[in-house]
N, CA and C atoms as a LAMMPS dump frame, in Angstrom:
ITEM: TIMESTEP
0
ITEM: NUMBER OF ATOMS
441
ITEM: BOX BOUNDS ff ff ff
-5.0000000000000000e+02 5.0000000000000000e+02
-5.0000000000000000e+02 5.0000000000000000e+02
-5.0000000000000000e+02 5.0000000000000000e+02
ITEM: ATOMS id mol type element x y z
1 1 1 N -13.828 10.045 7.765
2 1 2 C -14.056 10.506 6.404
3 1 3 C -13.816 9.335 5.453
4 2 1 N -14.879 9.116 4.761
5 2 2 C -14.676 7.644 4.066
6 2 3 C -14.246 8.319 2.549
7 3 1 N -13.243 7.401 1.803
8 3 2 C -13.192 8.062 0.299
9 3 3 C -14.372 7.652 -0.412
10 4 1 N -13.93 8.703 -1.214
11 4 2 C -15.194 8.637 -2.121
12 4 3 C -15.323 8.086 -3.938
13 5 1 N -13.919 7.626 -3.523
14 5 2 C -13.258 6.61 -4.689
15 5 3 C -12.758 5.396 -4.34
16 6 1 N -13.16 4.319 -5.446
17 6 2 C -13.625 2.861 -5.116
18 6 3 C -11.674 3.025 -5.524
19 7 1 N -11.172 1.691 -4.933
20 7 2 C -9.974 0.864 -5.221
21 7 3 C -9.479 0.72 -6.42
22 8 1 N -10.425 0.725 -7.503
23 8 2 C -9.929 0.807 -9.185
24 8 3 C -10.027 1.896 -9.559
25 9 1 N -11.006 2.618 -9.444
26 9 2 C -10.576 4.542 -9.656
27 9 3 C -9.027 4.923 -8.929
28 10 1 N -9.02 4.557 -8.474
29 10 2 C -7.546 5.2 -7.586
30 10 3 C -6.87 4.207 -8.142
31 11 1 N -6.387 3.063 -8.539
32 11 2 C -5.727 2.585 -9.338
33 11 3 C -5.602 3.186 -10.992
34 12 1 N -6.586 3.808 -11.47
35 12 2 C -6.945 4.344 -12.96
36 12 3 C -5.734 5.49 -12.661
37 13 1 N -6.379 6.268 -11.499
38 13 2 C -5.423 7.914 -11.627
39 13 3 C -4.265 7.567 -11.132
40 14 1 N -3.828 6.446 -10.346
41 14 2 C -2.13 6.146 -10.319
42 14 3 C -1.498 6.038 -11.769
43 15 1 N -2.032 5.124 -12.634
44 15 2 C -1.872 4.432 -14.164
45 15 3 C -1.628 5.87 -14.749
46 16 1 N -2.793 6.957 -14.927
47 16 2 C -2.703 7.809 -15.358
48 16 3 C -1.353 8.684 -15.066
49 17 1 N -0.936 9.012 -13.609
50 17 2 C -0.073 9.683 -13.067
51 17 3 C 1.609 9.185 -13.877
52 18 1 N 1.586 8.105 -13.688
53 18 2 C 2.956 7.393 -14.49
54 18 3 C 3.056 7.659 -16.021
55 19 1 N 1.488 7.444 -16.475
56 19 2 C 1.634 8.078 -17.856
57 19 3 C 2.076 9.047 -18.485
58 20 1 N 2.358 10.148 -17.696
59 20 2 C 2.451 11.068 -18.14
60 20 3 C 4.666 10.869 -17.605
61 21 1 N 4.98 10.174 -17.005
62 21 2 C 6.641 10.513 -17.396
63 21 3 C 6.853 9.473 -19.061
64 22 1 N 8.677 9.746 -19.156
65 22 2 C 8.694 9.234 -20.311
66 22 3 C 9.619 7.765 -20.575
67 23 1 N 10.415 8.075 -19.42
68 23 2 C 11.23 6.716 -18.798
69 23 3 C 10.919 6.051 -17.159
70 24 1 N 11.673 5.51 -16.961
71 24 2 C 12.026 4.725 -15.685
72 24 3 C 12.658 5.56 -14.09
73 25 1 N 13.611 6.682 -14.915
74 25 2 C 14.304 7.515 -13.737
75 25 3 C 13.139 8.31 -13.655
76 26 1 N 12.575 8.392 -14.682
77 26 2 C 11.429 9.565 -13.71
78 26 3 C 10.184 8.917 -13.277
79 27 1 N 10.138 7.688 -13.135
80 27 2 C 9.214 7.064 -12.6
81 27 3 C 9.465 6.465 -11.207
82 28 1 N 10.651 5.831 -11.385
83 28 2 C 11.605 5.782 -10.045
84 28 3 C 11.147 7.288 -9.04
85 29 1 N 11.742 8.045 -9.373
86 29 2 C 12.167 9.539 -9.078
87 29 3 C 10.253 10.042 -8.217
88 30 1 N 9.449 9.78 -9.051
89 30 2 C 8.015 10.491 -8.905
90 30 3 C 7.423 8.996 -7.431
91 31 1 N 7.999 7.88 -7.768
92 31 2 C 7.741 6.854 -6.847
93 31 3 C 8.634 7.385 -5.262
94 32 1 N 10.113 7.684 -5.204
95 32 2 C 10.392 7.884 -3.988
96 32 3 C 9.991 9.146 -3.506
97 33 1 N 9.28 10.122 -4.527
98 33 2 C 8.949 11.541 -4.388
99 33 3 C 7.374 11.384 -3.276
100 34 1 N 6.811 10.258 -4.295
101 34 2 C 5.543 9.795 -3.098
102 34 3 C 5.746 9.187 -1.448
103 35 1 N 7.28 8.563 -1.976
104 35 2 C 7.951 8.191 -0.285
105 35 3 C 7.429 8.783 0.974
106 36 1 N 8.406 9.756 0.255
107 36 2 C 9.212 11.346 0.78
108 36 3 C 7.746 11.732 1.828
109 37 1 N 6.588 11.839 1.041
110 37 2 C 5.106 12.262 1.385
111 37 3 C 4.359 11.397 2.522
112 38 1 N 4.965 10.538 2.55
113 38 2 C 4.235 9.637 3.507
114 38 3 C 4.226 10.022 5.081
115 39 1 N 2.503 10.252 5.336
116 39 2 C 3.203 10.653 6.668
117 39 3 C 4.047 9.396 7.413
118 40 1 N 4.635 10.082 8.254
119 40 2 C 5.553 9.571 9.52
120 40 3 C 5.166 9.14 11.192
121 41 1 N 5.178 7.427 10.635
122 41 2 C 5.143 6.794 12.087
123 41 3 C 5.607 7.119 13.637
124 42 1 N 4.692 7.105 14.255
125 42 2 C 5.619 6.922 15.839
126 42 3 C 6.709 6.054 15.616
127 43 1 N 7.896 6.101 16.464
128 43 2 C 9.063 5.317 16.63
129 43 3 C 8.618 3.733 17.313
130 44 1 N 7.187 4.642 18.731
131 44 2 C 7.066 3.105 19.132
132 44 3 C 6.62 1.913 18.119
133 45 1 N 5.843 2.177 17.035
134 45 2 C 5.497 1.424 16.229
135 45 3 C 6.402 0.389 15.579
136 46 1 N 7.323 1.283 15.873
137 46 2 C 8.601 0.367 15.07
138 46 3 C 9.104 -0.78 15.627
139 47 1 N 8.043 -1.934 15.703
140 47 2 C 8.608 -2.773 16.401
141 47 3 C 8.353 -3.938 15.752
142 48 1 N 9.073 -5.292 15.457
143 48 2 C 8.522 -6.658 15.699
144 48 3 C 7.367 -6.569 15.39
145 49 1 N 6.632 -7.096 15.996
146 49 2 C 4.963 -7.146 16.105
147 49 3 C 4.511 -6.59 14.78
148 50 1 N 4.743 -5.599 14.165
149 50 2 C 4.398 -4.36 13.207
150 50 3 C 5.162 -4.539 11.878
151 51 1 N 6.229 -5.663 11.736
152 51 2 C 7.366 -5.602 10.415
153 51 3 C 6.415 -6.638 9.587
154 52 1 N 6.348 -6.595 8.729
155 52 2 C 5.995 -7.535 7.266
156 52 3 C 6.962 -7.823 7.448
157 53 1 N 6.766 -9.504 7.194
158 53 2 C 7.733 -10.564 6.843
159 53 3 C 7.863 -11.103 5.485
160 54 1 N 8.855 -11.181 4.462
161 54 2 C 9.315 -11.524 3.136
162 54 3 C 9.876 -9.854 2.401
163 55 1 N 9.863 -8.982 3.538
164 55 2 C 10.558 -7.91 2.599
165 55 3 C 11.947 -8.082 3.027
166 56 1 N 12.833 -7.657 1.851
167 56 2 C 14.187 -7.79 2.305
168 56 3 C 14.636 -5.903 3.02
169 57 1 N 13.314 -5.063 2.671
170 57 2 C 13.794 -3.526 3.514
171 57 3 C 12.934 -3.852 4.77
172 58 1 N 13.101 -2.75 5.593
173 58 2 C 12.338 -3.036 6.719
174 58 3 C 11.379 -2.312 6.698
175 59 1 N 9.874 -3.165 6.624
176 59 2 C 8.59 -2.16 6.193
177 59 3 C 7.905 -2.468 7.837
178 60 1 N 7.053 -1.669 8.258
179 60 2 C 6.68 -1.705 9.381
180 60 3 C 5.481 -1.226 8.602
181 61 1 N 3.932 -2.012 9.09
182 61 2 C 2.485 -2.186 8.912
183 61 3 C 1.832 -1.875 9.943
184 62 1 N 1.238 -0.716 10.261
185 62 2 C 0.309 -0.7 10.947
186 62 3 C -1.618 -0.841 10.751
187 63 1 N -2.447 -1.733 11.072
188 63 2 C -3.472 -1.249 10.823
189 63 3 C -4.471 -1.268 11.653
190 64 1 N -5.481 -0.44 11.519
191 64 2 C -6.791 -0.204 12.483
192 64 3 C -7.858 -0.364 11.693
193 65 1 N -9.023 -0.286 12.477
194 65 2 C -9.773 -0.071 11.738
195 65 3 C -11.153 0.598 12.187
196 66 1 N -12.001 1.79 11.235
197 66 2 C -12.932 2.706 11.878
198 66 3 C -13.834 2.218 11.81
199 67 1 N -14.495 1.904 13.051
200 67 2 C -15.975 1.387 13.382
201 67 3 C -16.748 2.042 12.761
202 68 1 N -17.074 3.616 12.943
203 68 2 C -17.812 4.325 12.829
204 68 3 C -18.105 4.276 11.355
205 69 1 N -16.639 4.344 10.279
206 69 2 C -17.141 4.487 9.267
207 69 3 C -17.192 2.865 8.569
208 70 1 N -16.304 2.338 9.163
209 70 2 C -16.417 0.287 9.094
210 70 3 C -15.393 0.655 7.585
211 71 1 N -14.116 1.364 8.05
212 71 2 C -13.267 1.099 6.723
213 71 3 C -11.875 0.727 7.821
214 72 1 N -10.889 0.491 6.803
215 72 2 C -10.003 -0.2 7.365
216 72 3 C -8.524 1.338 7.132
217 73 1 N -7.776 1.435 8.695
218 73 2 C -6.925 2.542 8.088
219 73 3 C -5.53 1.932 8.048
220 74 1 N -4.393 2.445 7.455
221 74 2 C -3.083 2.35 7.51
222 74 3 C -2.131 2.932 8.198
223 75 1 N -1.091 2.638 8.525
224 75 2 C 0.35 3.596 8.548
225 75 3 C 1.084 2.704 8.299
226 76 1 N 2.144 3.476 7.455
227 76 2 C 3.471 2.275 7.514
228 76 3 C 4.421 3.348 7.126
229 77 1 N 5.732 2.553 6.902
230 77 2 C 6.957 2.949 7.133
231 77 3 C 7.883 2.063 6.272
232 78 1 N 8.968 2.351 5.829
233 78 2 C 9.793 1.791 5.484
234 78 3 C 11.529 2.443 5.56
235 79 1 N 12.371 1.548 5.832
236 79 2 C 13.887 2.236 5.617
237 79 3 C 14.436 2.132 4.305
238 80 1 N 13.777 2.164 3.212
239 80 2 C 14.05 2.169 2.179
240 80 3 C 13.163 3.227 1.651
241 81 1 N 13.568 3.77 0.724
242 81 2 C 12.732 5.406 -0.278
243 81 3 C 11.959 4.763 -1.389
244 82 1 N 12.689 3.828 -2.018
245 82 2 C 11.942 2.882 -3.12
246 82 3 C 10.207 2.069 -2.651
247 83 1 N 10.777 1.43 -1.292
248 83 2 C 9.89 0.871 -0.513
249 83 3 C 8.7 1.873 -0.201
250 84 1 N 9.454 2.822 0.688
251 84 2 C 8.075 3.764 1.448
252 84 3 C 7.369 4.641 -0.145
253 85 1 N 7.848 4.158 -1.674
254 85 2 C 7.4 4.696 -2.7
255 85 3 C 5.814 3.959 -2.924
256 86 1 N 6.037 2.826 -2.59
257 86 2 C 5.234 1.844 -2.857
258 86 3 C 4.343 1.474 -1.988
259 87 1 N 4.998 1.443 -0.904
260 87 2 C 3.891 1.838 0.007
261 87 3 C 2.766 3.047 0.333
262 88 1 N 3.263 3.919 -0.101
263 88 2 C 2.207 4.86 -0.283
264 88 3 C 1.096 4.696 -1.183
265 89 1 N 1.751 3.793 -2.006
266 89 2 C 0.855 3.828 -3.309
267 89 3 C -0.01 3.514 -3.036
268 90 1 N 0.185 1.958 -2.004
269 90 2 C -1.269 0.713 -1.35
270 90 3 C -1.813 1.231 -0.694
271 91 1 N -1.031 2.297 0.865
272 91 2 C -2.277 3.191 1.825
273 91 3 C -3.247 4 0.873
274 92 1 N -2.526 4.555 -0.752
275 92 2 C -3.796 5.463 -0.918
276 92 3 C -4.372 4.312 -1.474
277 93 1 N -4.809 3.628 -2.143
278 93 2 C -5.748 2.564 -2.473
279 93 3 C -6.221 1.72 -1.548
280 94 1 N -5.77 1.394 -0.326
281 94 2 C -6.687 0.637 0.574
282 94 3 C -6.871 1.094 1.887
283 95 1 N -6.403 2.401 2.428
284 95 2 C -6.543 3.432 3.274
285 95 3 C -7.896 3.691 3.332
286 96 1 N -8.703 3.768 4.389
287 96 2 C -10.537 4.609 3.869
288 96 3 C -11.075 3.435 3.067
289 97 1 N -10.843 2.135 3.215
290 97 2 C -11.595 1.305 2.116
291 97 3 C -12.104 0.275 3.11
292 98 1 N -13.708 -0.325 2.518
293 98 2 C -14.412 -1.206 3.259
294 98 3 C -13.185 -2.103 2.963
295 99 1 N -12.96 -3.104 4.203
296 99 2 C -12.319 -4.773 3.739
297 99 3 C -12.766 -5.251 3.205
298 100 1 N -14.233 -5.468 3.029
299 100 2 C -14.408 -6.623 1.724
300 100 3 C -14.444 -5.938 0.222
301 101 1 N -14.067 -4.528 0.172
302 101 2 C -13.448 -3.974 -1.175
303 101 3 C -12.532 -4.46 -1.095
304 102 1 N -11.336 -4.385 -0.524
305 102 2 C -9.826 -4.851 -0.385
306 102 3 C -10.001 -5.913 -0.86
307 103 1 N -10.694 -7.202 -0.238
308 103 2 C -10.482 -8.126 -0.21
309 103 3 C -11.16 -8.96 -2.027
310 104 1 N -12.18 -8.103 -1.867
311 104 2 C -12.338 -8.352 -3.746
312 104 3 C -11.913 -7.966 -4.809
313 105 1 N -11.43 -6.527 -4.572
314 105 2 C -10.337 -5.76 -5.827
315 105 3 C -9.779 -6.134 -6.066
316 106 1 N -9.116 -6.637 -7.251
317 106 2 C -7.816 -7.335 -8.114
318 106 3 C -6.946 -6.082 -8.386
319 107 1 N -6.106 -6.584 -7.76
320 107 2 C -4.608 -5.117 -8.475
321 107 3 C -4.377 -5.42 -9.739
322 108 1 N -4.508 -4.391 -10.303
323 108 2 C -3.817 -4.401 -11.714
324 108 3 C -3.075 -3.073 -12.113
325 109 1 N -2.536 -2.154 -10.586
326 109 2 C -1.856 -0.956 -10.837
327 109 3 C -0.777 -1.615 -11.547
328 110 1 N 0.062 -2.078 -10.647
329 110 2 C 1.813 -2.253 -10.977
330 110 3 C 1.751 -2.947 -11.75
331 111 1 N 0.868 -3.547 -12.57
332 111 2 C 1.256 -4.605 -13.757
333 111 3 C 0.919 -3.247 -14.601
334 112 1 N 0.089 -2.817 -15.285
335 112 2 C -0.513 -1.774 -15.801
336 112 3 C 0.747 -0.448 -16.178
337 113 1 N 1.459 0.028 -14.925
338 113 2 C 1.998 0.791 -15.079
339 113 3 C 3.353 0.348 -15.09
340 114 1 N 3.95 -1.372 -15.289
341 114 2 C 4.838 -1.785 -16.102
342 114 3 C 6.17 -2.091 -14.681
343 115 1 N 5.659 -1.569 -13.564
344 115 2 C 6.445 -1.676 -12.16
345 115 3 C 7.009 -2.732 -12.095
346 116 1 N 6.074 -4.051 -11.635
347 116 2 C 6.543 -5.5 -12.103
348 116 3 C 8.066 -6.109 -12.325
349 117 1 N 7.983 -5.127 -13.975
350 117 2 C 9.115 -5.75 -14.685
351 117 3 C 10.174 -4.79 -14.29
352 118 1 N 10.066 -3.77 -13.761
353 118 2 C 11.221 -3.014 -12.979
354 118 3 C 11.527 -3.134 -11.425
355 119 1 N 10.654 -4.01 -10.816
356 119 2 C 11.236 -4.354 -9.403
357 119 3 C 12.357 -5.831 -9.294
358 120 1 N 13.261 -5.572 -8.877
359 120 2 C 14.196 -6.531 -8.161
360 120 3 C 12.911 -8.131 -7.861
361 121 1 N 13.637 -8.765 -7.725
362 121 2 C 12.636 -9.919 -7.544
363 121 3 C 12.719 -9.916 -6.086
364 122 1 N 13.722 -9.474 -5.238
365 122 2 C 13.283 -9.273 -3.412
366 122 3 C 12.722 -7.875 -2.961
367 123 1 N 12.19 -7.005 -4.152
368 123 2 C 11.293 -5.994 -3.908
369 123 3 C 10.349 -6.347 -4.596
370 124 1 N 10.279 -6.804 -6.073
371 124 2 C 8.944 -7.8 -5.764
372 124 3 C 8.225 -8.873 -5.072
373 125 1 N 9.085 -9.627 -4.186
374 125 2 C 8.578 -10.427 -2.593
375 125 3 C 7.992 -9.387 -2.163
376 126 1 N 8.682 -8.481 -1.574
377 126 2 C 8.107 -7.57 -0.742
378 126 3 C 6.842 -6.494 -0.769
379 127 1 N 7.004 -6.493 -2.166
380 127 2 C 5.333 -5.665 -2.57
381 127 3 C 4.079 -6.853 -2.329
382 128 1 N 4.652 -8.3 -2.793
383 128 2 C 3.828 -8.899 -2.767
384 128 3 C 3.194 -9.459 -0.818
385 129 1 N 4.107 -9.019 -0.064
386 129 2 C 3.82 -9.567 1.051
387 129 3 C 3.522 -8.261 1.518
388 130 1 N 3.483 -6.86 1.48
389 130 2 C 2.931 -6.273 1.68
390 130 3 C 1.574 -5.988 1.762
391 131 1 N 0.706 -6.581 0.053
392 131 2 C -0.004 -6.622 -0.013
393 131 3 C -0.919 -7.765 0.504
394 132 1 N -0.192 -8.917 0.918
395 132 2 C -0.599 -10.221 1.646
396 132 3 C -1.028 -9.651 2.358
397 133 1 N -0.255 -9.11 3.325
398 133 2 C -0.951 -8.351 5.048
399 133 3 C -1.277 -7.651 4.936
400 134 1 N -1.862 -6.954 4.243
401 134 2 C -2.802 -5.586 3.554
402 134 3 C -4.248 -6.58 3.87
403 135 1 N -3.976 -7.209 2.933
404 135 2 C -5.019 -8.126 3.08
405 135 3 C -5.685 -9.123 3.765
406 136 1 N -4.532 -9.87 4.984
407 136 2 C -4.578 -10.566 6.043
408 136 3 C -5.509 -9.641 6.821
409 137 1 N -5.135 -8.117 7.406
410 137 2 C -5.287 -7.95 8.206
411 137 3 C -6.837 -7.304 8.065
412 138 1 N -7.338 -7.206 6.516
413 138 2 C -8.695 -6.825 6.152
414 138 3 C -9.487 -8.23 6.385
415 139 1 N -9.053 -9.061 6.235
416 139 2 C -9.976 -10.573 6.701
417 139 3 C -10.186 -10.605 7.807
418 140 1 N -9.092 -9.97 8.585
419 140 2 C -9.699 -10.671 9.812
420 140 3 C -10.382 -9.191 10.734
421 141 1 N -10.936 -8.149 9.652
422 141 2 C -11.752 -6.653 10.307
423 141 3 C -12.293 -7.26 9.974
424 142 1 N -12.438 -7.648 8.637
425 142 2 C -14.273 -7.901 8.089
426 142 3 C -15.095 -8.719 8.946
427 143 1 N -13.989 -10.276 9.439
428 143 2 C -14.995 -11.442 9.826
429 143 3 C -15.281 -10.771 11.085
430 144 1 N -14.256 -10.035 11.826
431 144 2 C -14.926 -9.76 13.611
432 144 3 C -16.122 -8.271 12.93
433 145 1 N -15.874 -7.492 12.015
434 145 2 C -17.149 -6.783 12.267
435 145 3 C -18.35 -7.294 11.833
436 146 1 N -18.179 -8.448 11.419
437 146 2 C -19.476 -9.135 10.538
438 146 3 C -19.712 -9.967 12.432
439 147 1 N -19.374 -10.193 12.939
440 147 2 C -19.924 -10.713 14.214
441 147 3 C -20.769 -9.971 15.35
């Protein structure tokens, strides 16, 4: 089932979604609430092989990708609630998405909805290397399905 919303539409209705609290605790609060939602990894996954490197929580990345529909899928995990907040955010925006969408979309959620300036600077590493291998691992679907 491919979405049927491009990477910046689903960035618009995240923007939108935050808009509507009025501070930080309830933005916090609605972020680990998306955690909470994430489905839940196999244990074997949890390994080495599977951890993003530069987060200081332990995020575990899984990705595949569907021939049939030629989009790229997710799972991940984190031992942090803040973390697996944020991570949800990226599976729904690059979950069901061609790689070379991924790979051309410019994020402008978390600047937009002001995140940025409320992450720790070793949870901002970590969003940012999240999204590195978000993206690593869409370069290298695209170039082998382009073969």
């Amino acid at each position: 089932m491919i979405k049927l919303q491009s990477i910046d539409q689903i960035q618009d209705e995240i923007i939108e979604e935050f808009e509507e609290f009025s501070d930080w605790e309830e933005k916090y609060s609605y972020l680990i609430e998306q955690g909470v939602e994430l489905p839940k990894i196999d244990a074997n996954c949890k390994v080495k092989d599977n951890l993003v490197m530069g987060c200081q929580s332990q995020v575990w990345l899984i990705p595949d990708y569907d021939k049939k529909n030629q989009v790229m899928l997710f799972k991940a995990d984190s031992d942090s609630m803040i973390v697996k907040g944020l991570i949800s955010l990226l599976l729904r925006m690059y979950s069901e998405q061609k790689p070379e969408d991924i790979l051309s979309t410019e994020l402008y959620v978390f600047e937009q909805i002001g995140l940025k300036g409320h992450l720790s600077p070793s949870r901002a590493n970590g969003l940012s290397a999240m999204i590195r291998d978000i993206k690593k691992f869409s370069f290298a679907f695209n170039n082998n399905s382009n073969n």
